[in-house]
C-alpha positions as CSV (number, residue, x, y, z in Angstrom):
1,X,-23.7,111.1,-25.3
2,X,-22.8,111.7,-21.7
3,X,-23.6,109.2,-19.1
4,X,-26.2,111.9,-17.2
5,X,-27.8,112.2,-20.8
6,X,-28.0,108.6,-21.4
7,X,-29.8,108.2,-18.5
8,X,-32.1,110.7,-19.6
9,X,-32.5,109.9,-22.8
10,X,-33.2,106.0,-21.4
11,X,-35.9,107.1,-18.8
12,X,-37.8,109.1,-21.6
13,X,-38.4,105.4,-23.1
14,X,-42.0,104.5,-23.1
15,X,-41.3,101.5,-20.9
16,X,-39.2,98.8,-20.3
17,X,-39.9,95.4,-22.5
18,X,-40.2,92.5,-20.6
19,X,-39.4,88.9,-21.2
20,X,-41.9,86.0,-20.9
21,X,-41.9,85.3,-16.9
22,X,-42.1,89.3,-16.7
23,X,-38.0,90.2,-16.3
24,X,-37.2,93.9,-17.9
25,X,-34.4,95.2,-19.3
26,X,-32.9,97.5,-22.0
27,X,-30.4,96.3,-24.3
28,X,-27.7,98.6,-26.3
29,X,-25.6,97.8,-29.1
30,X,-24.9,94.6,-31.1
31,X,-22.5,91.4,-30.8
32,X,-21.7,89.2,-28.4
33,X,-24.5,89.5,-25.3
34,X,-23.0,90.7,-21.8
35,X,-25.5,90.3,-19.4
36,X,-25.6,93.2,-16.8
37,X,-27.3,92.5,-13.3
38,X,-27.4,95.2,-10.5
39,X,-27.2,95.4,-6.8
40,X,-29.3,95.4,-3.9
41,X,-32.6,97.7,-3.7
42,X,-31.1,98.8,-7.6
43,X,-32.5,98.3,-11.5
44,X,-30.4,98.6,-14.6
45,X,-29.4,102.6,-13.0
46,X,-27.0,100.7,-11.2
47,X,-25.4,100.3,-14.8
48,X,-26.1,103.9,-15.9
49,X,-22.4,105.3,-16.4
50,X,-21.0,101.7,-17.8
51,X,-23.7,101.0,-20.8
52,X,-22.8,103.5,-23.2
53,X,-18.9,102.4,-23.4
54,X,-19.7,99.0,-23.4
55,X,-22.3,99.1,-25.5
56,X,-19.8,100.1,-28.1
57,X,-18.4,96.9,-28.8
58,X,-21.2,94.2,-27.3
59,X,-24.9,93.6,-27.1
60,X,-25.5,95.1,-24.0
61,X,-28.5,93.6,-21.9
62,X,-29.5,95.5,-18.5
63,X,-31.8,93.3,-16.6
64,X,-34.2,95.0,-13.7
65,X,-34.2,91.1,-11.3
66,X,-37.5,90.1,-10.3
67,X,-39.0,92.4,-7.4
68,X,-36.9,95.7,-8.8
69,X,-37.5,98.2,-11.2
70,X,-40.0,97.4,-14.1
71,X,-40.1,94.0,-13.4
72,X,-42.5,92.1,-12.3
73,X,-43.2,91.1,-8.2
74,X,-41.9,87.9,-6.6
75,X,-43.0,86.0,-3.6
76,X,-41.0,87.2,-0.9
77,X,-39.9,83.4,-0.1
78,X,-38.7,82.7,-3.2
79,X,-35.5,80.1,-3.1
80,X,-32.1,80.9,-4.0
81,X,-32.3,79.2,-6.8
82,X,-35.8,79.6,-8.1
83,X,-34.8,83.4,-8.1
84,X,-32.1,81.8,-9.8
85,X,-33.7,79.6,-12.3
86,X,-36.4,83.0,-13.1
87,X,-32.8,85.2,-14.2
88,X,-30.9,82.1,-16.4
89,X,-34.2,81.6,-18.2
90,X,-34.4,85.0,-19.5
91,X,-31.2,85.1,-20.3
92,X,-31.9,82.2,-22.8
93,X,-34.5,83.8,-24.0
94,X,-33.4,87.0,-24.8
95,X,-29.3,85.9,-25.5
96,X,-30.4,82.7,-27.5
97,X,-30.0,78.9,-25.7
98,X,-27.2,77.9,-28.1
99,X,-24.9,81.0,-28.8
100,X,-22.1,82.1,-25.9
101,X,-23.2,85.0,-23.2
102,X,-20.5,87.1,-21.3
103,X,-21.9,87.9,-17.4
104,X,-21.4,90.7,-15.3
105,X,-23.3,91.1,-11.9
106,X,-22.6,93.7,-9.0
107,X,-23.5,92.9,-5.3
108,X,-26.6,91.1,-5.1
109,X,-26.4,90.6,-8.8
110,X,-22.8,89.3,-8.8
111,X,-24.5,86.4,-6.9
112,X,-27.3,85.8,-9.3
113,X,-24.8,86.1,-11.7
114,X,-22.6,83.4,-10.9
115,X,-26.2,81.2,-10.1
116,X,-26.8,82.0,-13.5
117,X,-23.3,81.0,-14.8
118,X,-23.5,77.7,-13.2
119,X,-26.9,76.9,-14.4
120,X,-25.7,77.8,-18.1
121,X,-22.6,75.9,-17.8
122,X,-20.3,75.9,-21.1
123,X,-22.8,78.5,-22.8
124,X,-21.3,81.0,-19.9
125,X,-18.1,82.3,-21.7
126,X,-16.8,84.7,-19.0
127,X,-18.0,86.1,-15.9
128,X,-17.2,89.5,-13.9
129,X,-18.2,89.8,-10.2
130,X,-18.3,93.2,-8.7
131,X,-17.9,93.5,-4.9
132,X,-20.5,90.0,-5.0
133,X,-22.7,89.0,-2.5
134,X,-23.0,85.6,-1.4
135,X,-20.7,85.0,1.5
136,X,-23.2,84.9,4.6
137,X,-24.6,87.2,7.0
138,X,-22.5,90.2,7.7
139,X,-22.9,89.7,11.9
140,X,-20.3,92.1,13.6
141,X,-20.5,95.0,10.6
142,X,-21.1,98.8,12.1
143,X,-21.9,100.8,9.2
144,X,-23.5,104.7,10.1
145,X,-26.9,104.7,8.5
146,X,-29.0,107.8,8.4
147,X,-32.5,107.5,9.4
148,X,-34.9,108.8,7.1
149,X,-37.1,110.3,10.1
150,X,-33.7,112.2,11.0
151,X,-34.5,114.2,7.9
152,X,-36.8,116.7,6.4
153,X,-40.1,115.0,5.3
154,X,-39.8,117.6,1.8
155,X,-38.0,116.7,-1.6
156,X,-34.8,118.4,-0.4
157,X,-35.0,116.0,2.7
158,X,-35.5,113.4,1.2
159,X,-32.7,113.6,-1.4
160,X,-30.4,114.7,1.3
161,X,-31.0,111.1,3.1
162,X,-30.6,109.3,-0.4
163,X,-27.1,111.6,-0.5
164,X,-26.2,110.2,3.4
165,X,-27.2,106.5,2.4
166,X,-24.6,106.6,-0.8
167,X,-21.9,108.2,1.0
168,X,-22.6,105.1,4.3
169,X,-22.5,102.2,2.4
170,X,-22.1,102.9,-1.6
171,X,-19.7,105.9,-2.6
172,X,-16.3,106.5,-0.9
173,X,-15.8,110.0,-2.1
174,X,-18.2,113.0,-0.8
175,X,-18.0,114.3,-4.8
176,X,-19.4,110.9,-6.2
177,X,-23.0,111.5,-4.2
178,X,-23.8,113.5,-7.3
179,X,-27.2,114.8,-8.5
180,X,-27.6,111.8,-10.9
181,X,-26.6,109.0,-8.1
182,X,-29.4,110.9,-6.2
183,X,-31.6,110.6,-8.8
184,X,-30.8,106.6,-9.1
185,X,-30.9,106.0,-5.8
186,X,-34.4,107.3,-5.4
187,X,-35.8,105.8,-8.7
188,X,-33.9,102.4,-7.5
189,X,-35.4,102.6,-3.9
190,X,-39.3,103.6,-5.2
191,X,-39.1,100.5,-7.3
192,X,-37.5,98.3,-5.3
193,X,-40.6,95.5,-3.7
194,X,-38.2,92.7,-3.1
195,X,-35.7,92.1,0.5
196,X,-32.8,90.1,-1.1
197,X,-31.1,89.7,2.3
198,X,-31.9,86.4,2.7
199,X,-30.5,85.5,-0.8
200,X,-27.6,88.0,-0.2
201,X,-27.1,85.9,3.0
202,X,-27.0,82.5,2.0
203,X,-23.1,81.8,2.1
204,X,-23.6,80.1,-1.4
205,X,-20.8,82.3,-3.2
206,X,-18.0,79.9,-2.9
207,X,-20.0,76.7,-3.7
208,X,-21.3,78.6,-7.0
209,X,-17.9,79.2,-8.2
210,X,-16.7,75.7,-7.7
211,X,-19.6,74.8,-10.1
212,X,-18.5,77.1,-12.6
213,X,-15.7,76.4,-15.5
214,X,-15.1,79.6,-17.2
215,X,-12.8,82.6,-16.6
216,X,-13.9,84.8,-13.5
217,X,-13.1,88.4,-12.5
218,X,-13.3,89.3,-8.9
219,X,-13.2,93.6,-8.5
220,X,-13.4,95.3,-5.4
221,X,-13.6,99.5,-4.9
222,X,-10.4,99.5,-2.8
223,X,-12.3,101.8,-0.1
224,X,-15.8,99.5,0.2
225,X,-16.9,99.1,3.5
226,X,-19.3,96.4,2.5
227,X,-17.5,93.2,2.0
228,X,-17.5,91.6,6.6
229,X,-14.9,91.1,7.6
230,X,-12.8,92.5,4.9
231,X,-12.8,92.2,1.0
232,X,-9.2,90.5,1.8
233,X,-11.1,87.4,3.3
234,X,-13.5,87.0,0.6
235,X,-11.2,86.9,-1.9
236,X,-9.5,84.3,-0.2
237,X,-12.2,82.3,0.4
238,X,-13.1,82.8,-3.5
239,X,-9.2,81.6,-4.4
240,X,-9.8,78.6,-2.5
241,X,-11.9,77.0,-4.8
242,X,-11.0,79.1,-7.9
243,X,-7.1,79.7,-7.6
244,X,-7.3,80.7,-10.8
245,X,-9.7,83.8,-10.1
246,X,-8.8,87.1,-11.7
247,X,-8.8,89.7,-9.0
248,X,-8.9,93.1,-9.6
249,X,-9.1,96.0,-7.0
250,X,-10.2,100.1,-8.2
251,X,-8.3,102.6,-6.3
252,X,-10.5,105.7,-4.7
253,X,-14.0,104.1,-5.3
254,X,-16.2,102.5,-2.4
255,X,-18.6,99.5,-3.2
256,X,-20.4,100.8,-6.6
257,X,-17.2,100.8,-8.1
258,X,-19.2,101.0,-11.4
259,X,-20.5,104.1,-10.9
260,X,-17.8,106.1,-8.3
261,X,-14.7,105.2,-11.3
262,X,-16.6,104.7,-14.0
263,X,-13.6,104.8,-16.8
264,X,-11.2,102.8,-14.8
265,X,-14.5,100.6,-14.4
266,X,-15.1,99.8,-18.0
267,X,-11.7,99.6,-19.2
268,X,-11.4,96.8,-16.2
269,X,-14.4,95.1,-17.6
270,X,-13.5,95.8,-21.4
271,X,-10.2,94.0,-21.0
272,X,-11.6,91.0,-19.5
273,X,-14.3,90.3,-21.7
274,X,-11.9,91.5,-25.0
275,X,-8.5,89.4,-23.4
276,X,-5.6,89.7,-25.8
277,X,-5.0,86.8,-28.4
């Protein structure tokens, strides 16, 4: 099945289940769990082009975070890490609170993530962090936003200002703001009731990863424009308390990496979570 049908064939579901404190998800194949967690204003979409290959070899579990897609609302103050705490308990609940969980988690997510990895401690067996937030706020970044009053208040507008906003801060290429990242980005955005940016904001990211004792990945999109002042700097200030940290950068793809190079993507993510004996 193709990515575009996947999706499809996923939003023809009647519903998403929901764990006990009201965290959806979908979850694809069997295994070893690998937690998925999405970006900013986003759902499990975010994952749409990466669950089918991964899903080959691993229990695949997409999480929609509290405030976005079909999960529940949040108080718009929640903490750091009460948001936190909310994500790590549904993990245990739907990975099991004894057996090992792999963690992936892009932008916003790729800060919850690693919240979540240092909260599970050993029971976190390896963690990927794609273009993470986590590192402050981004004062001095220019990025070109369309505004949506610019545009056409019809359906064609309206998808041409999702198509603008992809190609400003998300997609590199003009090819990748495709009819299905369209179609994301306006279920994403509809569904989306919570403002991370004071999460995304907090400058925890390198205090998280001192916490944490398992095998990290750090991937950039080589053309993001997202990472202030440069992704070069936070990956520094990542090897300063993680020397160790794998770092990994996609070549042609902006900051959803995931999505823009999907194969080089999941063969990045494959052979981290599968490492050679």
């Amino acid at each position: 099945m193709t990515a575009a049908r996947h999706l499809e064939a996923a939003e023809a579901a009647a519903g998403l289940p929901r764990t006990r404190n009201g965290i959806a998800y979908r979850q694809e194949g069997e295994g070893l769990p690998l937690v998925l967690m999405h970006g900013s204003a986003g759902s499990w979409r975010h994952w749409a082009r990466n669950i089918p290959a991964l899903a080959e070899t691993r229990s695949v579990v997409a999480l929609d975070l509290p405030g976005y897609g079909d999960s529940l609302g949040i108080d718009p103050d929640t903490s750091v890490d009460a948001y936190v705490e909310l994500v790590a308990d549904a993990i245990l609940e739907l990975c099991g609170r004894d057996d090992p969980v792999d963690l992936a988690g892009f932008s916003f997510g790729g800060q919850i993530a690693a919240g979540a990895a240092a909260r599970l401690g050993p029971r976190a067996r390896r963690l990927a962090l794609l273009t993470p937030s986590g590192f402050g706020q981004p004062t001095g970044r220019v990025l070109a936003l369309p505004r949506r009053k610019d545009f056409d208040p019809s359906e064609a507008g309206r998808r041409e200002f999702h198509r603008r906003m992809l190609l400003a801060m998300m997609l590199a290429e003009p090819a990748s703001a495709d009819d299905q990242a369209i179609d994301i980005q306006d279920a994403n955005t509809r569904l989306a009731r919570f403002d991370n940016r004071r999460i995304s904001w907090s400058g925890r990211m390198p205090a998280l990863l001192a916490e944490i004792g398992c095998p990290i990945l750090l991937a950039y999109g080589a053309d993001d424009v997202m990472p202030f002042p440069s992704y070069a700097d936070r990956i520094a200030l990542c090897r300063e308390v993680r020397p160790d940290i794998e770092v990994a950068l996609v070549p042609r793809a902006g900051h959803w990496l995931q999505y823009e190079r999907p194969v080089e993507t999941n063969r990045l993510l494959t052979a981290f979570f599968h490492p050679a004996a």
